[in-house]
Backbone as a ProteinNet text record, in pm:
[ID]
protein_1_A
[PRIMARY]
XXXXXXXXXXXXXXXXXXXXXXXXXXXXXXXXXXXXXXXXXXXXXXXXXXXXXXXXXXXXXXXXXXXXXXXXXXXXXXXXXXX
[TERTIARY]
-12036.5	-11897.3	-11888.7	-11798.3	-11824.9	-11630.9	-11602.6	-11468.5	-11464.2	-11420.2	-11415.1	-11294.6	-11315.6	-11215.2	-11166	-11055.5	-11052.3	-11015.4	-11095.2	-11098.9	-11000.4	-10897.2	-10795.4	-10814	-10821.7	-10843.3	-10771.5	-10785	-10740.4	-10899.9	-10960	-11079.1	-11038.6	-11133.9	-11112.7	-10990.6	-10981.8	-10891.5	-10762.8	-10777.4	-10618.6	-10565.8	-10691.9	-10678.3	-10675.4	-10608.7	-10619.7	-10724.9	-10839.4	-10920.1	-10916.1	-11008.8	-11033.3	-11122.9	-11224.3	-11328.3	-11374	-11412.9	-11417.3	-11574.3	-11544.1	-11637.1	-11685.2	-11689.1	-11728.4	-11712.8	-11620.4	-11621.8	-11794.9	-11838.6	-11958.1	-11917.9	-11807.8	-11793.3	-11646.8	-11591.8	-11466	-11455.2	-11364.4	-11387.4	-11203.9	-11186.1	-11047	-11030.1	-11143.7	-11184	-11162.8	-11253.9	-11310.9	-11353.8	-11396.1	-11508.8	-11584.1	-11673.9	-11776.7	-11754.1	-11725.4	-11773.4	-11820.8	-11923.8	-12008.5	-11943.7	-11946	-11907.7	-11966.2	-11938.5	-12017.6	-11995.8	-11873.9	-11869.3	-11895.8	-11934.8	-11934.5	-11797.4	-11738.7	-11646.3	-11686.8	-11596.6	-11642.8	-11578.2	-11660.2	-11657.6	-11526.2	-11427.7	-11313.2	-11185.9	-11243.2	-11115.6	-11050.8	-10897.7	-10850.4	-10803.6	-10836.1	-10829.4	-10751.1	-10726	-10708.1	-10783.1	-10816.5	-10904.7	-10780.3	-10796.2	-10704.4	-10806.3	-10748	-10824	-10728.8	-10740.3	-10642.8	-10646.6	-10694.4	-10701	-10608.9	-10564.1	-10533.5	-10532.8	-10459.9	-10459.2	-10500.1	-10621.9	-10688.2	-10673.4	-10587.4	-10548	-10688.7	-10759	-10783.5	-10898.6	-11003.9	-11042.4	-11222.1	-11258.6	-11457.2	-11500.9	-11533.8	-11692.6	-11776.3	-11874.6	-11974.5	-11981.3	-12102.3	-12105.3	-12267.4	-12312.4	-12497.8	-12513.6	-12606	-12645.7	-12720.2	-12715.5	-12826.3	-12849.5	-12974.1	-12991.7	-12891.2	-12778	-12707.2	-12604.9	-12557.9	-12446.2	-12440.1	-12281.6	-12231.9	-12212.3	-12251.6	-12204.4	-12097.3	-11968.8	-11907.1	-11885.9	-11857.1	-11797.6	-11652.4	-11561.1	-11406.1	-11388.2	-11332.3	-11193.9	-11061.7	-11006	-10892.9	-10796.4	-10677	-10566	-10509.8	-10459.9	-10394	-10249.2	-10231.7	-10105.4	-10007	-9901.2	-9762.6	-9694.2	-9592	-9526	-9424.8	-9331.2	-9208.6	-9130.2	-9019.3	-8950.1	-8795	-8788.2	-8680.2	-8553.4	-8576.2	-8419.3	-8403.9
-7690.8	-7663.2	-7581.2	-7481.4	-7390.7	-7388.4	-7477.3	-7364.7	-7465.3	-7399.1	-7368.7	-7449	-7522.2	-7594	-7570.2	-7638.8	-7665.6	-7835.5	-7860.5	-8021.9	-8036.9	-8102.3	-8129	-8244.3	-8284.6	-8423.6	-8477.7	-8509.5	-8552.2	-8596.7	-8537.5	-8613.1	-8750.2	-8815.1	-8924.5	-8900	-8795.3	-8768	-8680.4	-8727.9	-8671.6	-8556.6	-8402.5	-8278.3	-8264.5	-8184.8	-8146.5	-8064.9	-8089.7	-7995.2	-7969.1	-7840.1	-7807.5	-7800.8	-7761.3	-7707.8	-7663.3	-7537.1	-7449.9	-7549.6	-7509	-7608.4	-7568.4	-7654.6	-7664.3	-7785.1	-7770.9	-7886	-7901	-8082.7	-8076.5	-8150.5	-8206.8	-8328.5	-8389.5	-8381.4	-8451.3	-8574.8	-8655.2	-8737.5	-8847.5	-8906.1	-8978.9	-9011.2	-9102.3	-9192.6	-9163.7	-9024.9	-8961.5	-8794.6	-8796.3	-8623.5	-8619.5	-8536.6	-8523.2	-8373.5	-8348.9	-8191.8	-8191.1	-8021.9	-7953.8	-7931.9	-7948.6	-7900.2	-7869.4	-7765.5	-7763.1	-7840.2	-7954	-8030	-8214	-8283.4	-8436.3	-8494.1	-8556.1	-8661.5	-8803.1	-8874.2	-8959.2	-9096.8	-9172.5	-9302.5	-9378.1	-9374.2	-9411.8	-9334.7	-9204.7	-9090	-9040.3	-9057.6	-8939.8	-8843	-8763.5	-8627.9	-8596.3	-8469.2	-8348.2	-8282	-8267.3	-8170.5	-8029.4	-7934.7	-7834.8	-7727	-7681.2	-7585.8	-7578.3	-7446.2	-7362.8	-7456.3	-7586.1	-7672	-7751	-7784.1	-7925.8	-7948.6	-8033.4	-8113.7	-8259.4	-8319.7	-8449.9	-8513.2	-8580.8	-8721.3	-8758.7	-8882.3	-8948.9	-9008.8	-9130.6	-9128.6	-9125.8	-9084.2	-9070.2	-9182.3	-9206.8	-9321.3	-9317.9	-9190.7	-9108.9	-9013.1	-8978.3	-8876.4	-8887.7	-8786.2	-8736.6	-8614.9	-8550.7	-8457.4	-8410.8	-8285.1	-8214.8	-8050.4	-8071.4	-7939.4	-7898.4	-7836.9	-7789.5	-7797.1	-7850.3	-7905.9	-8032.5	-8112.7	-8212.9	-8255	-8384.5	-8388.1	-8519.3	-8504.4	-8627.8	-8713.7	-8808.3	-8878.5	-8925	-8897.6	-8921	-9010.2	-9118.9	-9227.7	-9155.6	-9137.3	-9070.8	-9134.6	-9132	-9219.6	-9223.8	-9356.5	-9364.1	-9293.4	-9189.2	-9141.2	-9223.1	-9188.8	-9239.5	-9286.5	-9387.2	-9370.5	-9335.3	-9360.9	-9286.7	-9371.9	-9386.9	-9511.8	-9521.1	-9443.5	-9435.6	-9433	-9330.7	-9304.2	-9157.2
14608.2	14583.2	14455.1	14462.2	14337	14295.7	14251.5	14161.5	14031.2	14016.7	13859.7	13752.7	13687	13659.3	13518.7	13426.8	13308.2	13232.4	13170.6	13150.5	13024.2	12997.6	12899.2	12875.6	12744	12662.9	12509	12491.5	12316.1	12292.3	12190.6	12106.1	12041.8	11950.6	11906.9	11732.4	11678.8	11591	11634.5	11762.9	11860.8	11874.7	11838.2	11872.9	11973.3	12060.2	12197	12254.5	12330.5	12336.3	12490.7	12491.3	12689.8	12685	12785.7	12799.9	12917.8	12972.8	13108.9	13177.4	13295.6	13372.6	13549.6	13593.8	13748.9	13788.1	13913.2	14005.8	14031.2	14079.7	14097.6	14267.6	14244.2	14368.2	14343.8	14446.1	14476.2	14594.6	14574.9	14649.8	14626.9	14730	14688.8	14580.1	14533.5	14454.2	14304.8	14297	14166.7	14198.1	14083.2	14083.1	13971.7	14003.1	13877.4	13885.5	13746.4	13693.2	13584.6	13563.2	13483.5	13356.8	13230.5	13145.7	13036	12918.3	12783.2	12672.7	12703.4	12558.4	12673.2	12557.5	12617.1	12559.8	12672.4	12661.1	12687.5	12580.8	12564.4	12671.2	12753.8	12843.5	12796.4	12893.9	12842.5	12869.1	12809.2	12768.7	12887.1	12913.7	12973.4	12978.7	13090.1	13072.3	13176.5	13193.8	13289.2	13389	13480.1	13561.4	13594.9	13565.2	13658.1	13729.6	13853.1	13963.7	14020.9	14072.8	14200.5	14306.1	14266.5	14445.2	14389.1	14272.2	14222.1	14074.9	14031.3	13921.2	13901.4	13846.1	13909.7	13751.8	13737.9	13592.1	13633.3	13541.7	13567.3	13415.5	13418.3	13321.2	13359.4	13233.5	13205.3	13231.1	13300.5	13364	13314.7	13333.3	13304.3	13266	13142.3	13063	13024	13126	13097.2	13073.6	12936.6	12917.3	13046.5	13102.4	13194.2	13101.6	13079	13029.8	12886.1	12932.7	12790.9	12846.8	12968	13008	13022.8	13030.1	13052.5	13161.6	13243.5	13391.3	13354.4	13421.8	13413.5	13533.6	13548.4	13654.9	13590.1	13687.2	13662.4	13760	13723.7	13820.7	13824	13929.7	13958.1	13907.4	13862.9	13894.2	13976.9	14019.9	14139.1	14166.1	14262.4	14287.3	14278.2	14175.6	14150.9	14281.2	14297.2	14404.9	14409.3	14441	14441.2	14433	14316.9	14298.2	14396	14486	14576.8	14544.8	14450.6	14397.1	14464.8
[MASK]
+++++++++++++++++++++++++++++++++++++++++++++++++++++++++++++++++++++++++++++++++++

């Protein structure tokens, strides 16, 4: 799977950061993408791509090489409060 994402976060001194990336895997559940900075287990973020916008929070965070691989928990879609 190749597109291309951007990851949005707050660091731990509450700057807003991004960082350009790659989808690695999507799934209901979660996704893992490629990135050049590590986030930290816990944090949530942003995923954005021309497919989607995916909330959700860091699971996983392994160095590969000189990239970051993450695993994300999705959040669960809002419902609709029927107003």
């Amino acid at each position: 799977m190749m597109v291309r994402i951007e990851a949005l976060w707050q660091d731990e001194a509450g700057t807003q950061r991004s960082s350009a990336g790659k989808l690695e895997d999507l799934s209901n559940g979660g996704l893992s993408i490629r990135i050049k900075d590590p986030i930290g287990v816990g944090s949530k973020l942003t995923v954005r791509s021309h497919i989607g916008n995916f909330p959700g929070t860091v699971m996983q965070c392994r160095q590969v090489g000189r990239d970051y691989v993450l695993g994300i928990k999705r959040d669960a879609p809002q419902e609709p409060d029927g107003k």
